[in-house]
MDAnalysis code that builds the backbone (N, CA, C; Angstrom):
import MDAnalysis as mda
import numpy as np

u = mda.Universe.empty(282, n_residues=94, atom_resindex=np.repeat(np.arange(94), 3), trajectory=True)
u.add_TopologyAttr("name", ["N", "CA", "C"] * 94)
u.add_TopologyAttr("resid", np.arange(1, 95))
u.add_TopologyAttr("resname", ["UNK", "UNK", "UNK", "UNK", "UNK", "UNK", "UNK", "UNK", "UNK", "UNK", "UNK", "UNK", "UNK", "UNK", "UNK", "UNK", "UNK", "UNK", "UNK", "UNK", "UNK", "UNK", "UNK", "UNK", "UNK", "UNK", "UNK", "UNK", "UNK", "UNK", "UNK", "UNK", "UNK", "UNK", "UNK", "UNK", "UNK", "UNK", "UNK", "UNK", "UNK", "UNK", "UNK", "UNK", "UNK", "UNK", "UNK", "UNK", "UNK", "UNK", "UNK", "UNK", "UNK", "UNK", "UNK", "UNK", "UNK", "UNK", "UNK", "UNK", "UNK", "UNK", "UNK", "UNK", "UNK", "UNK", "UNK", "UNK", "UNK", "UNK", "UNK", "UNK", "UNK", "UNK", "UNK", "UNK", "UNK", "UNK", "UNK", "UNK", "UNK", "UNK", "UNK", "UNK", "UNK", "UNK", "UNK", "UNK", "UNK", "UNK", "UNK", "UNK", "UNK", "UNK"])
u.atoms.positions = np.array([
    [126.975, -48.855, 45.711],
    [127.506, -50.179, 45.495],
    [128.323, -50.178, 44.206],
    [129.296, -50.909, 44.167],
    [130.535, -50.910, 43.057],
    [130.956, -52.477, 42.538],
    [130.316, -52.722, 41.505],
    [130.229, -53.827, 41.004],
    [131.891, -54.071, 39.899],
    [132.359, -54.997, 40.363],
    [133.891, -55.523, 39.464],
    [133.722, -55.808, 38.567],
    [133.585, -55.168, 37.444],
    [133.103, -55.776, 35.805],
    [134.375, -56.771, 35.632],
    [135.548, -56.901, 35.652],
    [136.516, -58.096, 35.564],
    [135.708, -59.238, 35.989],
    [135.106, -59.030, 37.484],
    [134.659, -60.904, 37.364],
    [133.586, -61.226, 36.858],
    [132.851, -60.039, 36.788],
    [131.340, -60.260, 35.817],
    [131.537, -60.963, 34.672],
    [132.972, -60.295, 34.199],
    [133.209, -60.770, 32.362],
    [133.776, -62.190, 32.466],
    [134.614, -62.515, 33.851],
    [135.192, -63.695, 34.389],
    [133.798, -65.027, 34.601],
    [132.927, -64.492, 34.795],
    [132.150, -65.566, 35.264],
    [131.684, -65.781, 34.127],
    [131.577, -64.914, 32.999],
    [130.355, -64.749, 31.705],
    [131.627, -66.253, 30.674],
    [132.761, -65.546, 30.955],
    [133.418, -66.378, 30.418],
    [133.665, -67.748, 30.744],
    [133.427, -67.956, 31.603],
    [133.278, -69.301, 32.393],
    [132.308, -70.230, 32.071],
    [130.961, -69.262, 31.716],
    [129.703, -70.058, 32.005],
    [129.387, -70.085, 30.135],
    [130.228, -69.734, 29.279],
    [130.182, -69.634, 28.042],
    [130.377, -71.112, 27.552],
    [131.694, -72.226, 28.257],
    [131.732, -73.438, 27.648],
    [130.757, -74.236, 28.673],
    [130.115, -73.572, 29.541],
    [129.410, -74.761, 30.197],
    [128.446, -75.450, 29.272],
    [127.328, -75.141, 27.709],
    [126.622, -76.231, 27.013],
    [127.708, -77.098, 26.814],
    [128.700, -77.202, 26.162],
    [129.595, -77.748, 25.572],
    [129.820, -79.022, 26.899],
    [130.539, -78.608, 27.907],
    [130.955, -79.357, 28.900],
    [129.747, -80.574, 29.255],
    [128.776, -79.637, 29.095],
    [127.574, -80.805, 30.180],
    [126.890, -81.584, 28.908],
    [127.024, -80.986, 27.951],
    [126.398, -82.132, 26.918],
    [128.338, -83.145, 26.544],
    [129.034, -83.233, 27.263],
    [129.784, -83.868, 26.627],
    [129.902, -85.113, 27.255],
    [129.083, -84.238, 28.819],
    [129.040, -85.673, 30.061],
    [127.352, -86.546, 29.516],
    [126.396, -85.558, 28.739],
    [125.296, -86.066, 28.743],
    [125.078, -87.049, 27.324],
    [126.055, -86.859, 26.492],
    [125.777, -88.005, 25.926],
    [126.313, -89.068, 26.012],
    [127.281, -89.816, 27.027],
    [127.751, -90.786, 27.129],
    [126.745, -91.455, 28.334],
    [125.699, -90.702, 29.078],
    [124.773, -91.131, 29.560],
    [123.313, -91.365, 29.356],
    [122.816, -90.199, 28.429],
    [122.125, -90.918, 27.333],
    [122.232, -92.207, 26.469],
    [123.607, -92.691, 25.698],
    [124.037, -93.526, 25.683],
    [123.441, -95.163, 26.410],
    [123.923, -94.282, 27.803],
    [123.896, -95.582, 28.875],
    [122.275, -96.097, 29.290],
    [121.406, -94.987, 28.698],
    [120.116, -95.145, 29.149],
    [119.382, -95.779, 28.110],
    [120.138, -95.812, 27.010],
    [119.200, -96.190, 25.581],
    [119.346, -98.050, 25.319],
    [117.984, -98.604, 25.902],
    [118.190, -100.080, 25.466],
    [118.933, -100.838, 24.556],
    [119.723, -101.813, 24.843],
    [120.668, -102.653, 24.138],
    [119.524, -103.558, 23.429],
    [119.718, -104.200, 22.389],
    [119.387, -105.376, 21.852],
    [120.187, -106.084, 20.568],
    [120.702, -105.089, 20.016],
    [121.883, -105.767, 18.927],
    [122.676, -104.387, 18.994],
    [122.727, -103.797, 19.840],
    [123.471, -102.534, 19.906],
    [123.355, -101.712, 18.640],
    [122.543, -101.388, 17.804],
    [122.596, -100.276, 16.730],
    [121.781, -98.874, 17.161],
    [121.010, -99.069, 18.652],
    [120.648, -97.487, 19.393],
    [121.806, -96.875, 19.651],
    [122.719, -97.940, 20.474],
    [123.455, -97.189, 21.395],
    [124.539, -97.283, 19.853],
    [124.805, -97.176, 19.241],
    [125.699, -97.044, 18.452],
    [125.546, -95.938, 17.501],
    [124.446, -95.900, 17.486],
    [123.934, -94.583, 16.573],
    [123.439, -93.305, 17.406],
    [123.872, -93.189, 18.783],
    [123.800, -92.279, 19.635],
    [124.638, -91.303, 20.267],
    [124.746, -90.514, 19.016],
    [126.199, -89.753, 19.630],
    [125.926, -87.971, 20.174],
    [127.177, -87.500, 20.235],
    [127.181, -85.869, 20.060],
    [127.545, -85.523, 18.880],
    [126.376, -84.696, 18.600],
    [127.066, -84.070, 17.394],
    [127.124, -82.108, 17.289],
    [127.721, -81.611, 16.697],
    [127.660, -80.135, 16.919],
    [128.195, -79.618, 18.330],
    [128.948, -80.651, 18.767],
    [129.205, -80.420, 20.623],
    [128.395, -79.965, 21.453],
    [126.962, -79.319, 21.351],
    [125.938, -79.456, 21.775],
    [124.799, -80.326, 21.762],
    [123.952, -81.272, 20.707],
    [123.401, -82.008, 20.474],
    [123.645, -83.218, 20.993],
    [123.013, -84.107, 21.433],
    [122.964, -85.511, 21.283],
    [122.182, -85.781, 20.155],
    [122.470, -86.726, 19.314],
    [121.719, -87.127, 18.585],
    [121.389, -88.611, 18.565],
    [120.109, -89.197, 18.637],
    [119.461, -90.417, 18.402],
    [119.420, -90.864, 16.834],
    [120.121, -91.279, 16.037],
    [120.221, -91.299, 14.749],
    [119.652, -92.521, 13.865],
    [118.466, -93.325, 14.195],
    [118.115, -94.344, 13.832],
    [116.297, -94.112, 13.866],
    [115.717, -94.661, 13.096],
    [114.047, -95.084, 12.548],
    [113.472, -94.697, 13.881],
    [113.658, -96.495, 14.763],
    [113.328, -96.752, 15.753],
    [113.355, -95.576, 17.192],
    [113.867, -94.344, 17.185],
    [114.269, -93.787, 18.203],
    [113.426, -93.135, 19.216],
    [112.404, -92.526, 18.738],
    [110.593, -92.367, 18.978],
    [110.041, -93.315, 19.830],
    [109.648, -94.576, 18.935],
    [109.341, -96.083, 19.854],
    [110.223, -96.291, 20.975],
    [111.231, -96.322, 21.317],
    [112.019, -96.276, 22.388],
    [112.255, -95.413, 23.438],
    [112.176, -93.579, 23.207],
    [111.848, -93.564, 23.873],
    [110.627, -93.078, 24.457],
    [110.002, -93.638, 24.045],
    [108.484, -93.643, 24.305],
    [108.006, -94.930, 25.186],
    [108.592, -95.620, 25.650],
    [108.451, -96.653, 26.500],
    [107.985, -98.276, 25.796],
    [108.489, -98.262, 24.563],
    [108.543, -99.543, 23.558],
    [109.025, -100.587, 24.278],
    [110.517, -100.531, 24.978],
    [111.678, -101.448, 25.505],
    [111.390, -101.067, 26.557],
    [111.386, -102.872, 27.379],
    [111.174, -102.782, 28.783],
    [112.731, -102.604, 29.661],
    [113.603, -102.701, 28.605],
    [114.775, -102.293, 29.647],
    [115.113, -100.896, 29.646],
    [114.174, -99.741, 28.997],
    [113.732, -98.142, 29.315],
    [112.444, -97.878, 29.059],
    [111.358, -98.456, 30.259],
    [109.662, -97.784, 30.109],
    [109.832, -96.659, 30.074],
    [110.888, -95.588, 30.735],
    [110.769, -94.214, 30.718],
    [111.935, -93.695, 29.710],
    [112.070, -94.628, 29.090],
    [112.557, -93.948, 27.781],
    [114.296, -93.256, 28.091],
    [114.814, -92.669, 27.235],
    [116.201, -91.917, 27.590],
    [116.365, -90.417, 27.393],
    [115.312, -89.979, 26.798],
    [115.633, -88.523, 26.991],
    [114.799, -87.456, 28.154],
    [113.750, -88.189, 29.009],
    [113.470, -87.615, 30.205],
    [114.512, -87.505, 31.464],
    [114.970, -89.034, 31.210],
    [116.477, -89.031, 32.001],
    [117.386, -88.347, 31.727],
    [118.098, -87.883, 30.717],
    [118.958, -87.185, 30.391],
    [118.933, -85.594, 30.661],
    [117.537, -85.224, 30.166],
    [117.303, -83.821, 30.804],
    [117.787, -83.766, 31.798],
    [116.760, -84.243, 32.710],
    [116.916, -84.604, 34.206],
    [118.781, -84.685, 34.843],
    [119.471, -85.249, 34.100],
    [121.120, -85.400, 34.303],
    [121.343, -84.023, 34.062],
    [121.157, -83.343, 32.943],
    [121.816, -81.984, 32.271],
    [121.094, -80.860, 33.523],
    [119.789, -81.145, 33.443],
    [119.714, -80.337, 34.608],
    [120.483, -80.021, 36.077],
    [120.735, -81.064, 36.665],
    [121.361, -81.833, 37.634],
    [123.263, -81.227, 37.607],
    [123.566, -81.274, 36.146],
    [125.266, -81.043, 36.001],
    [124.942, -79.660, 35.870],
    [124.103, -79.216, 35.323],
    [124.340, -77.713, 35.207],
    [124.040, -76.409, 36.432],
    [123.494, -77.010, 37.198],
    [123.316, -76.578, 38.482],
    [124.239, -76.839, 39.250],
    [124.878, -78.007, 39.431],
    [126.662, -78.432, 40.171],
    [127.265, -77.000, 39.137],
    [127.225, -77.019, 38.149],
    [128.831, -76.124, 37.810],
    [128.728, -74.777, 37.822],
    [127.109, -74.337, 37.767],
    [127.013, -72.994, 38.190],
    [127.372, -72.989, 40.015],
    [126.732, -73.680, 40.526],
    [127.135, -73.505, 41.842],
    [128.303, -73.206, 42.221],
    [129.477, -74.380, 41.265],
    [130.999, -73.722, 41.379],
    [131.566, -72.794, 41.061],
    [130.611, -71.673, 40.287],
    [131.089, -70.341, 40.104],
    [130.881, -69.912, 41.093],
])
């Protein structure tokens, strides 16, 4: 058997910006999952390091820990759950 190191290095290269890509879709949905009330969660909820989401406020623990009834399950079980979800779509498209 004779393996094509070109697409090996082709796919390696491919799958190199995928953190980048799927955390860029996952924090604008994290975002969307993190309870409103005077908006300073969702405002203090960004990407940072182009990998990270970051929750950047006191309160962020209590929330998602099921504090706010408009997220009992909180926003970062969901979000996994999304990143998992995108990152399996884009490997598939390799």
């Amino acid at each position: 058997m004779k393996v094509d190191s070109r697409e090996v290095k082709r796919l390696l290269e491919e799958m190199a910006d995928l953190p980048e890509e799927v955390m860029k879709d996952a924090a604008p949905f994290m975002k969307k999952k993190t309870p409103i009330r005077s908006g300073n969660a969702q405002s203090k909820t960004n990407l940072k390091n182009k990998t990270t989401v970051l929750a950047d406020y006191a309160y962020a623990d209590r929330l998602d820990n099921g504090w706010s009834r408009q997220a009992p399950n909180g926003f970062t079980d969901p979000t996994i759950d999304y990143i998992d979800q995108q990152v399996g779509i884009r490997v598939r498209r390799l």
